[in-house]
Backbone bond lengths (Angstrom), bond angles and torsions (degrees), N, CA, C in turn:
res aa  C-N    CA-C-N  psi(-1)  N-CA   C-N-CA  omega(-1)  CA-C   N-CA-C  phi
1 X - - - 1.456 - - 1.525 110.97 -
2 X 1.345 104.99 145.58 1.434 108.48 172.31 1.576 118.83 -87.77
3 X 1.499 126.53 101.17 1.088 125.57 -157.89 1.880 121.53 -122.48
4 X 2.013 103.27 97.09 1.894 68.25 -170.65 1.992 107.25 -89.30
5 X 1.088 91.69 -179.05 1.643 106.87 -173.31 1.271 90.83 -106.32
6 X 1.536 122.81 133.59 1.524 126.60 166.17 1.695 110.25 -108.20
7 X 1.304 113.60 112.69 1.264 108.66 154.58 1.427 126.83 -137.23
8 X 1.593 111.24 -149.87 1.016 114.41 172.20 1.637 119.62 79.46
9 X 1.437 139.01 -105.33 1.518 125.21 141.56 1.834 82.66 100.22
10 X 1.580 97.54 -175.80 1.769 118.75 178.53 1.292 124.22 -95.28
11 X 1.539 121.72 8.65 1.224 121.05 -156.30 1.868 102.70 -93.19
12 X 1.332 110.47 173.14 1.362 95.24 164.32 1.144 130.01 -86.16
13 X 1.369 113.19 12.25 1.839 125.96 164.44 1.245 108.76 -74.45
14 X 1.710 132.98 -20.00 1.369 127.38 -158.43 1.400 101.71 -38.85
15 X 1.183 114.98 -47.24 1.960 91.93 -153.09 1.755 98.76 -72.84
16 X 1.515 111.08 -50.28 1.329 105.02 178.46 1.987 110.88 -44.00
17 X 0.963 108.74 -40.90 1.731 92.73 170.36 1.067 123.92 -42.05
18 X 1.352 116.93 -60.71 1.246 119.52 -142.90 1.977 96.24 -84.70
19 X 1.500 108.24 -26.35 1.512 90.90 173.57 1.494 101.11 -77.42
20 X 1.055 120.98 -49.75 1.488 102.28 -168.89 1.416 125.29 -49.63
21 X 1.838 111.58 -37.76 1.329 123.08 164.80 1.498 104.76 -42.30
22 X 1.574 134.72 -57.81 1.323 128.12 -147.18 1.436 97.32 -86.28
23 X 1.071 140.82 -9.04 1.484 145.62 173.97 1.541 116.87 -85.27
24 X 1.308 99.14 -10.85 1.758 125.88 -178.04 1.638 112.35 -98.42
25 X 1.527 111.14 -46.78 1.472 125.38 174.34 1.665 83.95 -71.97
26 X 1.336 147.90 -93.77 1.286 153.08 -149.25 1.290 91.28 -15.85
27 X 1.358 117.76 -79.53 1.640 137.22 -167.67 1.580 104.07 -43.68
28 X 1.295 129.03 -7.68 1.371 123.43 -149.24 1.507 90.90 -125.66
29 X 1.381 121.34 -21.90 1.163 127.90 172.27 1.628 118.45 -93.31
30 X 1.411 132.20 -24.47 1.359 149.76 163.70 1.719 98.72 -70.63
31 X 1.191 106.93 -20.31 1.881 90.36 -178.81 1.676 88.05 -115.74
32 X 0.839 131.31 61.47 1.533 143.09 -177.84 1.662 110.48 12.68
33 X 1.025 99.22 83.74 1.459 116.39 -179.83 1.621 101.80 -122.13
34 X 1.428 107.53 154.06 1.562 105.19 179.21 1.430 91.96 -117.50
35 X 1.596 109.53 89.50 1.271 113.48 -175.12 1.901 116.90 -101.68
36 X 1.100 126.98 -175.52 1.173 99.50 -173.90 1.946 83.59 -171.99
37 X 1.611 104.08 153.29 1.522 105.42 -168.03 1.669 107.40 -98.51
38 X 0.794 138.49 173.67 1.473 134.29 171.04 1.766 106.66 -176.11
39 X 1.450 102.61 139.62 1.030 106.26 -174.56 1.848 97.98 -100.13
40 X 1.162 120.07 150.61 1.582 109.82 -166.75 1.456 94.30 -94.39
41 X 1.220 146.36 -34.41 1.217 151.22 163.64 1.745 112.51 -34.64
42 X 1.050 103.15 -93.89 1.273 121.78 177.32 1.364 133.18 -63.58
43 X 1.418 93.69 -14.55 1.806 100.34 170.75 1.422 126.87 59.20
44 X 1.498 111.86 -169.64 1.179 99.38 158.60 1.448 118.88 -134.93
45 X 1.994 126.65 124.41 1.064 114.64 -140.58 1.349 89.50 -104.95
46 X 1.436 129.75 -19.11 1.595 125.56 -171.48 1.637 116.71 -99.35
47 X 1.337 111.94 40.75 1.853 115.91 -164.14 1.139 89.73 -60.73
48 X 1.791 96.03 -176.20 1.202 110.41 -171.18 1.508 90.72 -96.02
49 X 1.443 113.41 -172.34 1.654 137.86 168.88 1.189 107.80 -39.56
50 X 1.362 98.53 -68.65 1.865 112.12 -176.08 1.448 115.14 -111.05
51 X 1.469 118.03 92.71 1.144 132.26 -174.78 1.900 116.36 -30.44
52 X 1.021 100.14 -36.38 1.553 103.55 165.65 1.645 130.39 -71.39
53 X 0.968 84.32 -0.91 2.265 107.99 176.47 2.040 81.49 -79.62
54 X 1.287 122.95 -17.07 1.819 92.51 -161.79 1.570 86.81 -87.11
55 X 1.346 136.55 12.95 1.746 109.41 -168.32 1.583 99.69 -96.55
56 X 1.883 112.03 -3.15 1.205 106.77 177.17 1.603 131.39 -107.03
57 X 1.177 81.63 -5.25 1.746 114.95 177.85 1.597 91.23 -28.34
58 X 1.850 106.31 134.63 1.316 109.04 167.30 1.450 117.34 -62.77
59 X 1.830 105.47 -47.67 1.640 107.68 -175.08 1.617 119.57 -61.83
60 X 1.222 111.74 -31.07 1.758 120.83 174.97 1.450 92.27 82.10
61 X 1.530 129.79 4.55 1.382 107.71 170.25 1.697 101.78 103.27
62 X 1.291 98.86 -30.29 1.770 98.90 176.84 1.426 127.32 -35.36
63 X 1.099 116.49 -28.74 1.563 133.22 -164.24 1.636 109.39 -60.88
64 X 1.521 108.89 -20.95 1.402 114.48 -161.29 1.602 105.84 -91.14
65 X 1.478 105.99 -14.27 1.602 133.29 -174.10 1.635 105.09 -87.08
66 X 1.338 118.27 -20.55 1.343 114.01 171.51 1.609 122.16 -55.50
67 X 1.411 108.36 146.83 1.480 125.06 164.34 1.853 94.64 71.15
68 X 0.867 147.05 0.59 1.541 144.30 -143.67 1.375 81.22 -77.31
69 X 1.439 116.56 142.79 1.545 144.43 175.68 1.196 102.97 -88.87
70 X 1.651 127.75 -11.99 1.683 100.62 179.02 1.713 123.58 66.54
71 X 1.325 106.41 -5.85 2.025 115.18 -169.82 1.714 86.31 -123.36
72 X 1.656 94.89 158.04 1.450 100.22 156.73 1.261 140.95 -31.85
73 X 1.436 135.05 89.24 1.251 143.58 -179.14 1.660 111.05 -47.83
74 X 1.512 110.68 156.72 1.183 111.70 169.55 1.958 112.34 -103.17
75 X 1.677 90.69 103.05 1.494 106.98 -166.42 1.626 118.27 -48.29
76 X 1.371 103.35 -37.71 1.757 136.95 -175.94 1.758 96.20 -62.43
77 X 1.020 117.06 -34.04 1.640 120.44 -177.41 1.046 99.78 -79.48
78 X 1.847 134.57 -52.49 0.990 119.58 -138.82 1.837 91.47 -101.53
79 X 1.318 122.64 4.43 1.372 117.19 -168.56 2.084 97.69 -89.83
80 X 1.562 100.27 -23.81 1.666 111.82 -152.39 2.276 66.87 -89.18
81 X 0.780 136.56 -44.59 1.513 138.85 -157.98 1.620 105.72 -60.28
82 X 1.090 91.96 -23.09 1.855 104.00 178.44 1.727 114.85 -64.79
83 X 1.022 142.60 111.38 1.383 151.14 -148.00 2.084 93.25 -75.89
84 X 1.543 104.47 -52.79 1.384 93.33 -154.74 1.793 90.28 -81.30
85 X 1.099 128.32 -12.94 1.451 124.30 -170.45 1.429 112.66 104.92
86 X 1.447 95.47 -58.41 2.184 100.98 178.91 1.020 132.74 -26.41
87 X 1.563 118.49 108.06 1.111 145.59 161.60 1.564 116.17 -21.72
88 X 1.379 113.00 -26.55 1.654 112.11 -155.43 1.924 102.39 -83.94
89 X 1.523 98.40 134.39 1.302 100.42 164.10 2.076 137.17 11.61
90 X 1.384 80.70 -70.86 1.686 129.71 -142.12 1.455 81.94 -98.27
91 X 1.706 130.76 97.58 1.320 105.31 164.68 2.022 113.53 -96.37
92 X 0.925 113.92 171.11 1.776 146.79 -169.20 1.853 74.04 -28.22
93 X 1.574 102.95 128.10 1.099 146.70 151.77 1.580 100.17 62.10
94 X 1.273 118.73 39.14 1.763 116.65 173.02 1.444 103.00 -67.64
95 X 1.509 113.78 -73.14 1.299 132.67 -179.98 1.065 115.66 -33.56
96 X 1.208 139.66 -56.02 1.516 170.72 149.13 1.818 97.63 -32.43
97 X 1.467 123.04 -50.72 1.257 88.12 160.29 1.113 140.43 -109.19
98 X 1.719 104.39 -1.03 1.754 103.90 174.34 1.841 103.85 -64.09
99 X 1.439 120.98 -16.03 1.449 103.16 -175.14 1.546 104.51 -73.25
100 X 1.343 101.59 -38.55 1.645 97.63 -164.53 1.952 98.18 -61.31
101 X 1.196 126.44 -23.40 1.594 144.68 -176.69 1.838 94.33 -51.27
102 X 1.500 97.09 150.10 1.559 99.27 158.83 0.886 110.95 -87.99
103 X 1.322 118.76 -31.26 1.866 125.92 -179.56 1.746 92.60 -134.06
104 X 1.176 102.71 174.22 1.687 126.91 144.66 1.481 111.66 -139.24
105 X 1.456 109.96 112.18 1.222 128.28 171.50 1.997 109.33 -66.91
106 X 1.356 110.17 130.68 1.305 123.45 -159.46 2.048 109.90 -92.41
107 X 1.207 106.16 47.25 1.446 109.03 177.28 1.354 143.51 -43.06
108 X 1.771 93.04 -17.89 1.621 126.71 173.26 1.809 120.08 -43.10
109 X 1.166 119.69 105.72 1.286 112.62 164.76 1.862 113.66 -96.52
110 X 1.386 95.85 162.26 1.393 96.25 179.49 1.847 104.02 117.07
111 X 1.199 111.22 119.08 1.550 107.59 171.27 1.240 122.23 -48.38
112 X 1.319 134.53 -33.83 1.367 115.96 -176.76 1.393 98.12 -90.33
113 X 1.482 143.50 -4.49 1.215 143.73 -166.61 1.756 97.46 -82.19
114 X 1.277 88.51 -39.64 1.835 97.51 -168.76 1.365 111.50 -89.66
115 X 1.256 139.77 -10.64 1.678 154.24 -149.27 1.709 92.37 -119.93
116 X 1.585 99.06 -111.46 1.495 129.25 -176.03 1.160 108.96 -47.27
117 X 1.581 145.66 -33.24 1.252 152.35 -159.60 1.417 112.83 -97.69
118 X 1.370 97.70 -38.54 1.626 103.40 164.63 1.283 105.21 -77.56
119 X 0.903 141.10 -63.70 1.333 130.72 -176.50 1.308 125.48 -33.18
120 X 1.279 111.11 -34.39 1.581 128.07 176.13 1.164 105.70 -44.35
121 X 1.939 98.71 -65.18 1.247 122.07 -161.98 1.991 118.93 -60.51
122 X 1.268 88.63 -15.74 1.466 102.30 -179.05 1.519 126.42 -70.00
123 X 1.903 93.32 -46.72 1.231 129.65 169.40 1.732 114.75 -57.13
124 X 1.269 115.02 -11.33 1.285 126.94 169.22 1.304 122.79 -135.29
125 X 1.516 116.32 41.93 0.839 122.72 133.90 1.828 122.55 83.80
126 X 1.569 93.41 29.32 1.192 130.83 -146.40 1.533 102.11 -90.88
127 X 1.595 157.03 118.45 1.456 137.94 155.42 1.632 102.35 -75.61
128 X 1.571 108.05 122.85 1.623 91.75 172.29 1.620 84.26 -155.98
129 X 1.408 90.38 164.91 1.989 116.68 -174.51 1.348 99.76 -78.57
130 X 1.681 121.20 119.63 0.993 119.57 -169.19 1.521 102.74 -168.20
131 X 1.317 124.40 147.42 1.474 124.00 -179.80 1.827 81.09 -94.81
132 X 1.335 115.80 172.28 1.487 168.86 141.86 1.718 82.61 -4.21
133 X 1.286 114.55 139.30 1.676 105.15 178.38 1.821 94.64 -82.49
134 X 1.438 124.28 -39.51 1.353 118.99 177.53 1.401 122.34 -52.37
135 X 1.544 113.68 -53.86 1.191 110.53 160.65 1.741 140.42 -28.06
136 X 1.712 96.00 -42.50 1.775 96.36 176.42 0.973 109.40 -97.48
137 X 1.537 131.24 -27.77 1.177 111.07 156.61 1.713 135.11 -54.90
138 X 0.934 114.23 -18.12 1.463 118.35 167.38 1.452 102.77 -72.79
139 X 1.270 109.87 -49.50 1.619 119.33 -146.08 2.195 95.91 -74.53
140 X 1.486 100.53 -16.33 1.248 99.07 -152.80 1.785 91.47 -101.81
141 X 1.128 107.09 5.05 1.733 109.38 170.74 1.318 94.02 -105.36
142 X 1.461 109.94 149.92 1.153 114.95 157.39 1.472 140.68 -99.48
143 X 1.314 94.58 -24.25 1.600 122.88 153.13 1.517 117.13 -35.63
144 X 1.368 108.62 -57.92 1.474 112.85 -145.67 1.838 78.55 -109.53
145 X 1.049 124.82 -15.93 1.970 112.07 168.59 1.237 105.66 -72.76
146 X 1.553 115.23 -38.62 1.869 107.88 -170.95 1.658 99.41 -76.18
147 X 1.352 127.15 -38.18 1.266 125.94 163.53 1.928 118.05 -37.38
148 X 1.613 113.12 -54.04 1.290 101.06 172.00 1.419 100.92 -88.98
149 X 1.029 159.40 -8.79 1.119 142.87 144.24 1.773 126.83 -13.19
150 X 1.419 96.90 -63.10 1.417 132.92 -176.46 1.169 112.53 -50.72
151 X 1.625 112.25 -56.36 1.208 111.30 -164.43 1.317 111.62 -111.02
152 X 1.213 109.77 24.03 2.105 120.46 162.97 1.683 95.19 -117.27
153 X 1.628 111.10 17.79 1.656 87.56 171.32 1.483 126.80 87.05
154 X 1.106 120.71 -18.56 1.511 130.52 172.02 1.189 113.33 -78.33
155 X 1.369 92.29 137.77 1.722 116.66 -176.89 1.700 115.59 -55.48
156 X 0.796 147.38 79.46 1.797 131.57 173.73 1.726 106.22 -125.64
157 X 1.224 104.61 137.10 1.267 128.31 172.25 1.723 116.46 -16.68
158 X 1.212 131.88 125.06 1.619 143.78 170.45 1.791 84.25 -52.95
159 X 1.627 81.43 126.40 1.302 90.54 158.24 1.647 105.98 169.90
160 X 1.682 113.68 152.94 1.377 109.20 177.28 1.477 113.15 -122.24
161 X 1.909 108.93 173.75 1.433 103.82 179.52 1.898 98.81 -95.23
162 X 1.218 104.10 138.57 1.790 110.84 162.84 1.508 105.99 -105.06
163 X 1.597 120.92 126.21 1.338 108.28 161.11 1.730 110.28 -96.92
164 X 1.699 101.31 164.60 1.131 102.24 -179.72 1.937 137.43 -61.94
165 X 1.332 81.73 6.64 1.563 86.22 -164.12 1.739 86.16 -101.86
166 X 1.135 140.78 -25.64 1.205 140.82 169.06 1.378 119.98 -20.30
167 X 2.060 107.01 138.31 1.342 88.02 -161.18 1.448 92.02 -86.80
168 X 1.705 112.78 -29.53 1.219 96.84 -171.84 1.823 134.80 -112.45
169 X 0.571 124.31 75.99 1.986 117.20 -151.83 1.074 112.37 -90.79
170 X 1.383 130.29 49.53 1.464 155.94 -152.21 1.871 93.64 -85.58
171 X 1.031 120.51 145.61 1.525 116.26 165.80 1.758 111.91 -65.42
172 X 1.452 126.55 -44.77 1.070 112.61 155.52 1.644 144.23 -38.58
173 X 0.814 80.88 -8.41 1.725 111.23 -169.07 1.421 109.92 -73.22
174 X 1.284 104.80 -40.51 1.910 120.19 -149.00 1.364 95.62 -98.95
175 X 1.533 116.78 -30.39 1.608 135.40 -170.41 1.396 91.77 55.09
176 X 0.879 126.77 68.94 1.390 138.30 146.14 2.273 112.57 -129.03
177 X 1.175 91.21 142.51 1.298 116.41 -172.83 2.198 115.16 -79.27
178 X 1.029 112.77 143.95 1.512 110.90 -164.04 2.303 94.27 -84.70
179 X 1.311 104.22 166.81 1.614 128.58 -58.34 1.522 129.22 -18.47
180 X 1.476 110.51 151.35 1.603 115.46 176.67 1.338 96.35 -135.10
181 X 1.352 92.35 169.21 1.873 113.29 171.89 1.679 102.56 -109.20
182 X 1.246 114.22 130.63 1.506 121.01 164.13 1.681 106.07 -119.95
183 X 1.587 101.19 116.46 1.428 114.11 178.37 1.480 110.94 -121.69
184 X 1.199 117.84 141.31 1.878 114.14 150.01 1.261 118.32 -35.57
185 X 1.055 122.70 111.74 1.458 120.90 156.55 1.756 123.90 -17.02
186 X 1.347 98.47 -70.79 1.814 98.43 169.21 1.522 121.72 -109.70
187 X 1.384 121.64 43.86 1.089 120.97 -149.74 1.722 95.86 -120.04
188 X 1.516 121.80 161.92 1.530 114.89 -176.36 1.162 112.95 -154.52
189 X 1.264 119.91 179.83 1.789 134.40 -179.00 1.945 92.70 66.00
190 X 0.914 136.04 27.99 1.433 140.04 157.70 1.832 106.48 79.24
191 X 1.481 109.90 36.42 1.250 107.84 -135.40 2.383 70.20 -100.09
192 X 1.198 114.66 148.68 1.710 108.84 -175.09 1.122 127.11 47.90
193 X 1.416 97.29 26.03 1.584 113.99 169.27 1.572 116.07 -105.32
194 X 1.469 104.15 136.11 1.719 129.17 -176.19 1.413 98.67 -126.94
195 X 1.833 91.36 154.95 1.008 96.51 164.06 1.657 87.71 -145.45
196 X 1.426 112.57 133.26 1.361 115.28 -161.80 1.285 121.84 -123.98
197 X 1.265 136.61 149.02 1.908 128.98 -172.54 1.246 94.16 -131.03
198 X 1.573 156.13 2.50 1.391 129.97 167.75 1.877 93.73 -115.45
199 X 1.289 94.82 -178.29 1.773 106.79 177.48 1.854 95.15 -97.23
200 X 1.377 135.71 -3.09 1.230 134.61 -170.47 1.705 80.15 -93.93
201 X 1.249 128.09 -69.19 1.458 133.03 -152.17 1.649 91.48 -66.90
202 X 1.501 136.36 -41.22 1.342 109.79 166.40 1.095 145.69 -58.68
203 X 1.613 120.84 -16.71 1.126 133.05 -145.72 1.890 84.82 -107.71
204 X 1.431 109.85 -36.76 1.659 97.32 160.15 1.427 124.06 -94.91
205 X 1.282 134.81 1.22 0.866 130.50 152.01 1.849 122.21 -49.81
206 X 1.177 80.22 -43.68 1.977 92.23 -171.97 1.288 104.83 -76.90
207 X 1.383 122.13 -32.79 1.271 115.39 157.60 1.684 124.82 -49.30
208 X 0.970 101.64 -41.41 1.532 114.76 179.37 1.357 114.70 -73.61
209 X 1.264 125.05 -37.07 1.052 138.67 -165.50 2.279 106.20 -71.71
210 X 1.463 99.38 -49.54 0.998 112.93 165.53 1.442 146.74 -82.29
211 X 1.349 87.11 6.32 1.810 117.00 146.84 1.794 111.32 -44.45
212 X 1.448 101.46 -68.83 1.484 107.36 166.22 1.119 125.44 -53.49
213 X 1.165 142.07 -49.50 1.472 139.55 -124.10 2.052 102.40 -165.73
214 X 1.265 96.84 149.65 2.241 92.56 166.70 1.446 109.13 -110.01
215 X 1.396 100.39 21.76 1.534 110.20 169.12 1.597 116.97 -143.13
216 X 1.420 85.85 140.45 2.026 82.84 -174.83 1.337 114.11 -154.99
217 X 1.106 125.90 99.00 1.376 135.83 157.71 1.444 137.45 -21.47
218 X 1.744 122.31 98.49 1.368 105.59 -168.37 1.957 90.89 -122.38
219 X 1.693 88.02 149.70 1.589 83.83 -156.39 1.952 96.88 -149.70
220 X 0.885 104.58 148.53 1.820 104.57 -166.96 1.714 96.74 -56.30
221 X 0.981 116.16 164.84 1.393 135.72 169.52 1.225 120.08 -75.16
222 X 1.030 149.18 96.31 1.660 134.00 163.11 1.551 125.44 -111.59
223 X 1.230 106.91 114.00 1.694 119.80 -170.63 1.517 96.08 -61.71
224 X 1.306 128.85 140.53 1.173 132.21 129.90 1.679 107.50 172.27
225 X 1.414 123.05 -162.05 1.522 116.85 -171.42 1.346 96.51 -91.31
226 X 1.666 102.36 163.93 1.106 141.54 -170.54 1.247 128.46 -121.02
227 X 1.714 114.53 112.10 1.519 127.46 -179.51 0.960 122.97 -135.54
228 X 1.705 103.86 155.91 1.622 121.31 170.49 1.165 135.12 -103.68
229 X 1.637 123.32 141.99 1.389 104.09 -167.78 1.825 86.14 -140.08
230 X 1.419 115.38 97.06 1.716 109.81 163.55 1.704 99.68 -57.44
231 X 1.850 78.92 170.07 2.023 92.11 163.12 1.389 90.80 -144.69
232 X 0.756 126.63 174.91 1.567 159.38 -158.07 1.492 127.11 -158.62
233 X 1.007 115.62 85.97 1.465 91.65 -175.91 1.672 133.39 75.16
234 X 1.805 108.50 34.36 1.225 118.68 -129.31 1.677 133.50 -5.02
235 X 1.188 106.26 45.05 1.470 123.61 143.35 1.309 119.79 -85.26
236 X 1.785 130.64 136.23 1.084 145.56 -173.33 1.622 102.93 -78.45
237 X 0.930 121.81 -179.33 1.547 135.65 -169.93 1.583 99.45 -148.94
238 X 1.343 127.92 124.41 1.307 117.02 163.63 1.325 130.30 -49.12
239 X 1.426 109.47 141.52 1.602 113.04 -160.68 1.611 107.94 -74.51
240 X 1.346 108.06 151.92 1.649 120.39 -166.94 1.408 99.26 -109.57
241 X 1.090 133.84 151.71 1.574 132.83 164.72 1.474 108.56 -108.58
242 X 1.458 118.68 120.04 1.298 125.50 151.20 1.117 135.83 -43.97
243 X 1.283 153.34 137.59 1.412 156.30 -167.53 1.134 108.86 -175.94
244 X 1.576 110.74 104.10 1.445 115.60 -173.23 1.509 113.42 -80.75
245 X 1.215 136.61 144.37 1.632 115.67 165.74 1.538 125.66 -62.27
246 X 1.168 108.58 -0.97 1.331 106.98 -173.55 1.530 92.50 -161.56
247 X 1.799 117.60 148.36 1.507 106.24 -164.65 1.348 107.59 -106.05
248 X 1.341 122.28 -141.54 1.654 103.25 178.18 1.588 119.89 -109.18
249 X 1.238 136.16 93.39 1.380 125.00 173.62 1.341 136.72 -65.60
250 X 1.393 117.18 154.53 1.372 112.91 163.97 1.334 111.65 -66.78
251 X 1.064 110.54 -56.20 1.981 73.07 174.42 1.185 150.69 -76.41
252 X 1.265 95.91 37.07 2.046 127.35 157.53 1.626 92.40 -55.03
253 X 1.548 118.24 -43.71 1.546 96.89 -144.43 1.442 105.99 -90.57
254 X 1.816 118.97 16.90 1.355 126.75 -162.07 1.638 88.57 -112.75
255 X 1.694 119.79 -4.75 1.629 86.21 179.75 1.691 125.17 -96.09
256 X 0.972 97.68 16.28 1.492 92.83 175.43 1.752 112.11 -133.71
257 X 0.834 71.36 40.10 2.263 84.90 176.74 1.246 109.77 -51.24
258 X 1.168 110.31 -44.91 1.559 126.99 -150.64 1.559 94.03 -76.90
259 X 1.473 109.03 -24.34 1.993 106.12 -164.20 1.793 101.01 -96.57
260 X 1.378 119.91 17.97 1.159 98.43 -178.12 2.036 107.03 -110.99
């Protein structure tokens, strides 16, 4: 199959996309796929003649996946990095090649990458791997998942949403007990995420936290391991265990001081 990989995009997941995307195209090329990488942002501005020459491309597009830091990208670089300048989504010849694609596999992190962006992509006529646009949008709040959570009975962690305009977002407030987790509401790859043990380190944490987002999730702490379980087709997938190389510190919430 002729398959491109979309990543990369404006979110603060970019870099995590695009490696995870190229670890996704790899696999797609080892099971003989004529897969190929693309960043949906940036496109591709130097194609060949015949847009269908890219499913054979030696590099597969990988090249754009090099050196990636995996941390918050600097978005402002990568917007000035764009050749034609344009603001729009969709950079020079995406569209153009997910049609010529049998599929386009959806590598994109970031809520509007997965919501609004697909939708675009739909709107033009696009085949790509994608749950239900309602579905991720639910799935991609966290607010409104622990909400259905709640009320189908499932177990998930005490915890409430604070928005930023709030007068008060006091830890007393939440009636929840110290350590806590402070996350973005729709935010991912652990990117403005704390996990905090004094009421001084929360009170900047949440500051930090709402750098990203005017919503932020604070939710009890619970130590233990961490797993994944995809579905498919509501079929389960055997569960994966997480293991970060490095775990989460408080002084995560000291590196971006300078941006608030």
């Amino acid at each position: 199959m002729k398959i491109i990989v979309l990543a990369g995009g404006l979110s603060t997941e970019r870099d995590v996309s695009l490696a995870s995307a190229a670890g996704i195209c790899r696999t797609l090329i080892e099971k003989g796929h004529d897969a190929f990488l693309l960043d949906v942002f940036l496109g591709l501005e130097h194609a060949p003649e015949h847009l269908e020459d890219v499913f054979t491309l030696p590099g597969h597009g990988l090249e754009i996946a090099k050196n990636i830091s995996c941390e918050e990208p600097d978005l402002a670089a990568v917007k000035a990095s764009r050749p034609d300048q344009s603001d729009c989504f969709l950079g020079p010849n995406v569209i153009e090649l997910c049609r010529l694609a049998d599929i386009t596999f959806l590598g994109l992190h970031g809520v509007k990458e997965k919501t609004e962006n697909f939708r675009l992509l739909l709107t033009c006529s696009v085949s790509a791997t994608q749950s239900r646009f309602s579905r991720c949008a639910v799935a991609m709040d966290k607010g409104l998942t622990k909400q259905v959570f709640l009320q189908a009975g499932i177990d998930t962690p005490a915890g409430v949403t604070i928005h930023k305009k709030s007068k008060d977002r006091s830890l007393a407030l939440t009636g929840l007990s110290l350590p806590v987790v402070i996350k973005p509401c729709s935010g991912g790859s652990s990117i403005g995420v704390y996990i905090v043990s004094t009421e001084e380190e929360y009170a900047e944490a949440l500051e930090k936290s709402f750098f990203y987002e005017d919503e932020v999730v604070v939710e009890e702490y619970i130590k233990g391991r961490e797993f994944a379980c995809g579905v498919i087709d509501n079929e389960a997938l055997p569960p994966i265990e997480i293991i970060p190389k490095t775990g989460f510190s408080i002084m995560r919430i000291n590196i971006r001081r300078t941006r608030l």
